[in-house]
C-alpha positions in Angstrom: 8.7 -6.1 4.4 7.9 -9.7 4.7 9.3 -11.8 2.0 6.8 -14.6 0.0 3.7 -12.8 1.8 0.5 -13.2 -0.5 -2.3 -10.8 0.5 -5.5 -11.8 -0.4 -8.7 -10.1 -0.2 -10.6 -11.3 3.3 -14.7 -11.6 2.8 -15.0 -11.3 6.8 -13.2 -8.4 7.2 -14.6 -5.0 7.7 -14.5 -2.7 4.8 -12.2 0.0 5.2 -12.4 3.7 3.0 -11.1 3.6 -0.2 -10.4 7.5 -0.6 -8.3 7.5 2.9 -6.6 4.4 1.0 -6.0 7.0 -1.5 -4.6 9.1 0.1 -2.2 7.5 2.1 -0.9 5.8 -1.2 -0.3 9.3 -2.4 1.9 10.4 0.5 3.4 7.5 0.2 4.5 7.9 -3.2 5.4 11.3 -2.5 7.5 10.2 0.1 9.2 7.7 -2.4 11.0 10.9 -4.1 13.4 11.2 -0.9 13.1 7.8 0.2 14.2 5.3 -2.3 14.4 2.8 0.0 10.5 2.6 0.1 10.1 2.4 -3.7 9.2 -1.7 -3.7 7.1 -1.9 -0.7 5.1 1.5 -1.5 4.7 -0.2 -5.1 3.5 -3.4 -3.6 0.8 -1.3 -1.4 -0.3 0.4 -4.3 -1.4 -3.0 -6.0 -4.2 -2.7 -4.0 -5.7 0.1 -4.9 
């Protein structure tokens, strides 16, 4: 993960779908049980929810 990256929302960008957002965040956190290793970066995805 890139250190001192600031995501910002993008108006030009095209809309992506929130509930396959979702999901993938879920996964994710799933994941995070046997992967401690992904805790901060799946934490720092999930800001965006």
């Amino acid at each position: 993960m890139e250190q001192n990256l600031k995501l910002c929302p993008d108006d030009d960008s095209p809309h992506v779908d929130a509930s396959s957002y979702r999901r993938l965040i879920g996964r994710l956190l799933y994941l995070t049980v046997t992967r401690p290793d992904i805790v901060y970066s799946v934490s720092q995805l999930s800001q965006f929810l």
